[in-house]
C-alpha positions in Angstrom: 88.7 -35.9 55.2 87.2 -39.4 56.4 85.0 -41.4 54.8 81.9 -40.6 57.8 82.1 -37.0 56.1 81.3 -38.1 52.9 77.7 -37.5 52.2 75.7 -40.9 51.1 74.7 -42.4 48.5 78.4 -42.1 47.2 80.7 -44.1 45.1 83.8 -45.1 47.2 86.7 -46.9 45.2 89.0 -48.9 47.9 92.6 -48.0 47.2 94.5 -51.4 48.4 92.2 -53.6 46.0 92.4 -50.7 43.4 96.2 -50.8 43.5 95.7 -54.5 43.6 93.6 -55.4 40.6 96.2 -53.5 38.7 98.9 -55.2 39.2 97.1 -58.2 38.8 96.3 -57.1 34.7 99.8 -56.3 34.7 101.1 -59.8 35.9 98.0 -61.1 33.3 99.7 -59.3 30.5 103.3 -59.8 30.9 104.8 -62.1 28.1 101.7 -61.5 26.5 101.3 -60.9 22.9 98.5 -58.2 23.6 98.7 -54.8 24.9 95.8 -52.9 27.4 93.9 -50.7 25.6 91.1 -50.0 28.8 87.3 -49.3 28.1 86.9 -45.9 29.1 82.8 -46.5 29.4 83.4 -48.8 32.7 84.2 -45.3 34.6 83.9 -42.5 32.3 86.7 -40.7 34.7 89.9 -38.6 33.0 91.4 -39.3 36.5 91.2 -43.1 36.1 92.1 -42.9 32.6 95.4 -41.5 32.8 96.0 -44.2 35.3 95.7 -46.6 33.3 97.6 -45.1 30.9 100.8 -44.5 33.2 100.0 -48.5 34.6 101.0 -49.0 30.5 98.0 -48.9 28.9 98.7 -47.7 25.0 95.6 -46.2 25.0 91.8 -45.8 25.4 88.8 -47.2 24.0 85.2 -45.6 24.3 82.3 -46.4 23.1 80.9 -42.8 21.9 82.3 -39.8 20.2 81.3 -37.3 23.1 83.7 -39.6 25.3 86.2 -39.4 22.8 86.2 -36.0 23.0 86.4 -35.7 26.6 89.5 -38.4 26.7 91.2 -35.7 24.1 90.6 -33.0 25.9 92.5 -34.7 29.1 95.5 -35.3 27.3 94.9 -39.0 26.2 96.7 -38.9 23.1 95.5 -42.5 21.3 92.0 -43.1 21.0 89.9 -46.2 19.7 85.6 -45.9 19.1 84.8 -49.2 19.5 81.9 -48.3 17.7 80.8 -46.8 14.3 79.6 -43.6 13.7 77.4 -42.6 11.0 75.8 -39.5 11.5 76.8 -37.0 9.2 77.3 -34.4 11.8 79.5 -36.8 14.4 81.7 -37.8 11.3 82.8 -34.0 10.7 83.4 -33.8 14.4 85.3 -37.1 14.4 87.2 -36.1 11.9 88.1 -32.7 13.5 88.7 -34.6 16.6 91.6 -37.1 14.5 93.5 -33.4 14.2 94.3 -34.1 17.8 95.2 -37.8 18.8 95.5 -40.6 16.7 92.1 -41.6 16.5 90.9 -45.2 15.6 86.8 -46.2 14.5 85.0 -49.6 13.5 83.1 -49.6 10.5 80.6 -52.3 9.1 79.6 -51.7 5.9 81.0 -49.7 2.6 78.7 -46.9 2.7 80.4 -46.1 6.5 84.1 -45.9 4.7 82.8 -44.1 1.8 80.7 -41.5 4.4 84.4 -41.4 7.1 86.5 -40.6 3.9 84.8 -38.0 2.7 84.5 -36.6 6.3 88.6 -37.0 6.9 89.1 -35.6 3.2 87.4 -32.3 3.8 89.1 -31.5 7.3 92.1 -32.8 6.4 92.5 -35.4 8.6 93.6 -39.3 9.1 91.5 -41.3 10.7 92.9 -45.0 11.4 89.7 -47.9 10.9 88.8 -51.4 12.1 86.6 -54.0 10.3 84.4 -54.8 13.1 83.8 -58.5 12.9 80.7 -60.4 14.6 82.2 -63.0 16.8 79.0 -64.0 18.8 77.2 -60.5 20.0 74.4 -60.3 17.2 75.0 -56.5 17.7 77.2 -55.1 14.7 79.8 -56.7 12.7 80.1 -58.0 9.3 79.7 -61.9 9.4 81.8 -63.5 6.5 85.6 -63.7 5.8 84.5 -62.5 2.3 83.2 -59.3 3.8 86.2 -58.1 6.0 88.5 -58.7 2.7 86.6 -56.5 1.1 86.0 -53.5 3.4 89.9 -53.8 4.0 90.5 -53.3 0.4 88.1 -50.2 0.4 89.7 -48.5 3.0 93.2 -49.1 1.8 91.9 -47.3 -1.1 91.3 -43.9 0.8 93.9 -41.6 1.2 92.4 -40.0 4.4 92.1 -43.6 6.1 94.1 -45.8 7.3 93.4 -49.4 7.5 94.2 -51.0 10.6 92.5 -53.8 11.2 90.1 -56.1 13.1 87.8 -55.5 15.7 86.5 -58.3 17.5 84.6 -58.0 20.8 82.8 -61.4 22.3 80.7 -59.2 25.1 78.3 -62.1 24.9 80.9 -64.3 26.5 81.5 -61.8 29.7 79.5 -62.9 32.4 79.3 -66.6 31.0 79.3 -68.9 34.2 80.7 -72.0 33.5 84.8 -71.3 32.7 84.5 -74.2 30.3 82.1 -72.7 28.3 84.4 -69.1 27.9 87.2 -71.5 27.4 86.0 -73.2 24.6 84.4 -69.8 23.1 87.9 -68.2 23.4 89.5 -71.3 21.4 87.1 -71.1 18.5 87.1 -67.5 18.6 91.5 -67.7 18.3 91.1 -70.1 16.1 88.8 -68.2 13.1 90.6 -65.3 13.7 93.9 -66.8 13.1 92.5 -67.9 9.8 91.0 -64.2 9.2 94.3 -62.7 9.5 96.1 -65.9 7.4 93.3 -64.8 4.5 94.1 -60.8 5.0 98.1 -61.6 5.1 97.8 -63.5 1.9 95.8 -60.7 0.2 98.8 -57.9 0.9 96.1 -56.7 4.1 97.9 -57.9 7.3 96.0 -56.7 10.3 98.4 -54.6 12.6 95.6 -54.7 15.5 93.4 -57.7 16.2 91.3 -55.8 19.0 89.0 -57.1 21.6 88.5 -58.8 24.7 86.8 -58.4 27.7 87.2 -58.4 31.9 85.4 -61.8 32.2 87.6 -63.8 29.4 90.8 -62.1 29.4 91.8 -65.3 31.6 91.1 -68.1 29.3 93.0 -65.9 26.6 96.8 -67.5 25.9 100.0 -65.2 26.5 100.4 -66.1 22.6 97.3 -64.4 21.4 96.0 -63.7 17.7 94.7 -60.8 19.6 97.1 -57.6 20.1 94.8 -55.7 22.1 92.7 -56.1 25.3 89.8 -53.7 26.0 89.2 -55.0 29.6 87.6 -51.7 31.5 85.6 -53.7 34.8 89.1 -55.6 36.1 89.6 -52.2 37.9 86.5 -52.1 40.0 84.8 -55.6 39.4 81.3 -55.9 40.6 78.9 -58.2 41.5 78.3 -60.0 37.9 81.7 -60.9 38.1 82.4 -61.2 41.5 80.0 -64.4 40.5 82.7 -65.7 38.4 85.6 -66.3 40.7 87.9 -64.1 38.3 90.9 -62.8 39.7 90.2 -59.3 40.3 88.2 -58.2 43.4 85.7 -55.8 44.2 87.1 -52.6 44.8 83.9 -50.5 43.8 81.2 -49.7 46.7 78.3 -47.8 47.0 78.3 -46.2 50.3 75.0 -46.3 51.9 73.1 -44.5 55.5 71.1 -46.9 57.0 67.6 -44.8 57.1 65.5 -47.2 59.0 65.4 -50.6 61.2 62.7 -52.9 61.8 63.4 -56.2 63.9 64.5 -58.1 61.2 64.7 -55.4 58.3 67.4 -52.6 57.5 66.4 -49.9 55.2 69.6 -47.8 53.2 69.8 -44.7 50.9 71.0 -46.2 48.6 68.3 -47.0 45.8 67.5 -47.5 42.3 69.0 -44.1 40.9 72.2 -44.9 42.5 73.2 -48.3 41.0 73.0 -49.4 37.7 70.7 -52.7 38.0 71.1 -54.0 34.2 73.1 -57.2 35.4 71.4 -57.6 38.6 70.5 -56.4 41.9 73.5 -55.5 44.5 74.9 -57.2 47.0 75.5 -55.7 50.8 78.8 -56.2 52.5 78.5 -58.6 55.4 75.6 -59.3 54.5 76.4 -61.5 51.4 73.7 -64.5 51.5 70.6 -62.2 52.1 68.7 -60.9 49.2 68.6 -57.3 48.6 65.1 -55.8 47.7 65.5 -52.2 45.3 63.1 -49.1 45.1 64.3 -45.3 43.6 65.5 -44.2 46.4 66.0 -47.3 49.2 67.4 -50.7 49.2 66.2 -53.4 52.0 67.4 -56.5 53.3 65.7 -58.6 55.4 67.9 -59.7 58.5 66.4 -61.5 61.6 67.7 -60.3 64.5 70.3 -58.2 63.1 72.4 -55.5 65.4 72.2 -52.7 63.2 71.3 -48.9 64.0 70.2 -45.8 61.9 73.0 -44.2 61.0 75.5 -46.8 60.9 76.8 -47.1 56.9 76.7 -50.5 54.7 78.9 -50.8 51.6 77.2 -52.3 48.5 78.6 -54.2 45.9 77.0 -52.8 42.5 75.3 -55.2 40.1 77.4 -53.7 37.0 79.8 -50.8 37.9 80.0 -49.3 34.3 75.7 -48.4 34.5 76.2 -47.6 37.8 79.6 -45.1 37.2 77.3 -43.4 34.9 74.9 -42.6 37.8 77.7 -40.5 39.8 79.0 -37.0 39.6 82.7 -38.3 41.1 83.9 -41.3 42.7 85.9 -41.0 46.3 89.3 -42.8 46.5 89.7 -44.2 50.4 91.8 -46.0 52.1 90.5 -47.8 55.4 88.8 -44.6 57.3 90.5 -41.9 55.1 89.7 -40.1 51.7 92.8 -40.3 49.6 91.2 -38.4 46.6 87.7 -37.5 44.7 88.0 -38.2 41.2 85.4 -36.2 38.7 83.1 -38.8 36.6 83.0 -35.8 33.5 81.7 -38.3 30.8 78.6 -39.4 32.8 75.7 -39.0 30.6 77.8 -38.3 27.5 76.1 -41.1 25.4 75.9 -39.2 22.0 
């Protein structure tokens, strides 16, 4: 199969730079104090998954428990929810779901350990917990020292938990411009976490797993972490958020596009609104890199004077965020130059429960 058969709008992933931003992570990681545990959410593929996990990776993180169950039912064997989950209904199934992998959670608050434990109790299950710690999101997290001793305590209490130790994500540092700035966020953030894990050590609470980090800082991190894992998911594909911070990963994720119409100095693609996750901006078109891209449902325009191109012809775009946009696809096509290598199934798109 070639690429020109592929029917458009379609998510192509370029092998070469694929291949390539992998073993760039693993060149990032080696000596390193921290292991890959990849964000499932930034493709939501099986396929992709267990890539990762024969690249290394010790395991998978996901944000929800439908993914969670999808991951387990590909074979993915060690599982993190970088998230809590509180609904009495998701906590039976969670705990079911610990019957088959070794299955991690966050929790923020005592009534959430108290609520799991239970849960874990009655299927007879274990389910393995991290303290989710606020580091600069303002999303969840307890915010005190004082508060993560005594959550650990409570869940080395429970016989059907097991305390494992910190989560610690700084997403708000991701798409920060200026490398200083994530620089000096990723020393302060190493350096209160050091002192978190002195106070739990001292308490008889070491943390075994100081987990966190994202695409955009993994860089500024040192080989010596306090960190032990990385949940980096975007270094695979990139996009154009990052593209705008000169990291070392390149874009390997496209959306292939039909150019639909032509006007003198205008070019009209398929490619709209519904294809591309626009939460972190607006995409940018290969070759066409300096001209502003204009988005509807179903189109996307640039205006080009005197451009040379014809209906028919196809453009690559560079998504503004490829996890949103992942999540708008039914399967992703693996190419390399003019040839389809492979077509990968997205099966957790839409699974946001």
């Amino acid at each position: 199969m070639k690429i020109t058969d592929i029917e458009t709008p379609a998510l192509i992933l370029e092998k070469s730079i694929f291949d390539k931003n992998r073993r760039v992570m693993a060149s990032l990681l080696s000596g390193s104090s921290m292991a890959l545990r990849p964000h499932y959410k930034s493709h939501k593929c099986p396929a992709i998954a267990l890539i990762q996990l024969s690249d290394g990776a010790k395991g998978l993180t996901c944000a929800k428990l439908s993914e969670a169950e999808d991951l387990a039912d590909a074979g993915v064997s060690d599982i993190l929810i970088a998230n809590q989950i509180i609904d009495e209904k998701k906590l039976s199934r969670l705990a079911s779901l610990a019957g088959r992998c070794r299955l991690t959670v966050c929790v923020e608050s005592a009534d959430n350990v108290l609520a799991l434990a239970h849960a874990a109790s009655a299927a007879g299950t274990t389910v393995h917990v991290l303290i989710e710690y606020e580091i600069g999101m303002q999303r969840c997290g307890v915010e005190s020292h004082e508060e993560v001793l005594a959550l650990a305590r409570l869940i080395s209490e429970q016989k059907s938990l097991r305390y494992e130790g910190i989560q610690a994500y700084a997403g708000n540092m991701a798409h920060e411009k200026s490398l200083e700035v994530r620089q000096a966020a990723t020393d302060a953030i190493e350096a209160d976490l050091a002192a978190l894990k002195a106070e739990l050590t001292a308490a008889g609470l070491p943390p075994a797993e100081i987990s966190g980090v994202s695409t955009g800082t993994v860089q500024t991190k040192p080989k010596a972490s306090v960190y032990t894992e990385m949940q980096c998911g975007s270094y695979l594909f990139s996009d154009r958020a990052y593209r705008d911070l000169h990291l070392c990963f390149e874009n390997a994720l496209f959306l292939l596009t039909t150019v639909m119409s032509v006007k003198p100095s205008r070019i009209v693609t398929d490619g709209g609104v519904k294809s591309l996750g626009m939460d972190q901006g607006n995409p940018v078109v290969v070759g066409y890199e300096d001209f502003p891209v204009g988005m509807s449902e179903e189109h996307s325009q640039i205006e080009v004077p005197g451009h040379s191109q014809r209906v028919g012809d196809r453009l690559r775009l560079i998504p503004g965020h490829c996890c949103t946009t992942f999540n708008l696809h039914d399967r992703v096509y693996l190419v390399d130059g003019e040839d389809v290598v492979d077509c990968w199934e997205i099966t957790s798109r839409g699974r946001a429960q």
